[in-house]
N, C-alpha and C positions, 0 to 999 in steps of 0.2 A: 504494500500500500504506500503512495506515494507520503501520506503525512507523516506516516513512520520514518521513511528514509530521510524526510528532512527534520523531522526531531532530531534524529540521528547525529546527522550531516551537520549541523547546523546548531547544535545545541540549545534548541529551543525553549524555552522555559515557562512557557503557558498558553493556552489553545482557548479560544472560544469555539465553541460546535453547538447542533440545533439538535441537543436531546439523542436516544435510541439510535435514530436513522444513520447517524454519522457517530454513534460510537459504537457499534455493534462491526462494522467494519474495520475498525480499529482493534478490536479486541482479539477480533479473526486473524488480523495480520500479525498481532502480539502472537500472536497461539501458534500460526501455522511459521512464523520467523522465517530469514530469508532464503535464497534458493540455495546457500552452499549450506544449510542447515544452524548457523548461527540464529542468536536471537538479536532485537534491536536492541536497540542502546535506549532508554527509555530517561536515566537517571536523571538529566536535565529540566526535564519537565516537573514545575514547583505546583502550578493551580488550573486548574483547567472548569473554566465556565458554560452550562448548557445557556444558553442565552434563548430563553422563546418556548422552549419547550423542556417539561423536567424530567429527568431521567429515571428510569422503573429502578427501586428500589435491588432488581437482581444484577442490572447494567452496572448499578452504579458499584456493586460488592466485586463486580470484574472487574472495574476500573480499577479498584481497590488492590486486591489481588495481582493484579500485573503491574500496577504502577504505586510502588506502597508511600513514595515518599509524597504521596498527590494532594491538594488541597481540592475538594469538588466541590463546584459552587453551583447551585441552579437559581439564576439568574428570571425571576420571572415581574414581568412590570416595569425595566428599564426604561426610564427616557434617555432618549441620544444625546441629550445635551448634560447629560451626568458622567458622558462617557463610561458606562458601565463600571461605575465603583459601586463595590461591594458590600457598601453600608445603605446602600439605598434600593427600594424595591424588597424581594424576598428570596429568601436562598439559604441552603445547608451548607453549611462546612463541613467536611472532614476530615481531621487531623489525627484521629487516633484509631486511624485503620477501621473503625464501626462504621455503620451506613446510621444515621439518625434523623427521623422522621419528623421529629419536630421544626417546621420552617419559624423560623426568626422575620419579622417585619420590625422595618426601620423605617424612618424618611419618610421619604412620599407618605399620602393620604388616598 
């Protein structure tokens, strides 16, 4: 999957994506790793935001699982002129490897 190979490449260190659809193909490429049988290099990546849509509860425990050092935000209610910071709107953090269902609301009304 190309967003693998430029995490990779590139040392990327945080991803916004739109929920399931775009992290389920991520997870696939985590799993199946590259063609000479290595896995990706994933470590760079700090926090990674679903922006728009929240991720199932099982996505997000993959996430977890493959990418342990991750911060996961679900990101719902953004306005763009906030530029997506993360005290505004609603969303779960993950820091301690759990998936937690309790969403936080801040900011906005």
């Amino acid at each position: 999957m190309r967003c693998s190979k430029t995490v990779e490449r590139h040392g990327v260190n945080g991803l916004t994506i739109v929920g399931d659809s775009f992290a389920k193909p991520l997870i696939k490429a985590l799993d199946e790793g590259k063609p000479d049988g290595s896995m990706y290099d994933m470590s760079s990546i700090k926090m990674m935001n679903s922006s728009g849509v929240m991720w199932t509860t099982e996505v997000k425990q993959d996430l977890i699982d493959r990418i342990e050092q991750v911060i996961l935000i679900d990101a719902m209610g953004f306005d763009r002129r906030l530029n997506g910071h993360p005290d505004h709107g609603q969303g779960n953090a993950h820091r301690d490897g759990q998936v937690h269902e309790e969403p936080t609301r801040q900011g906005l009304q």
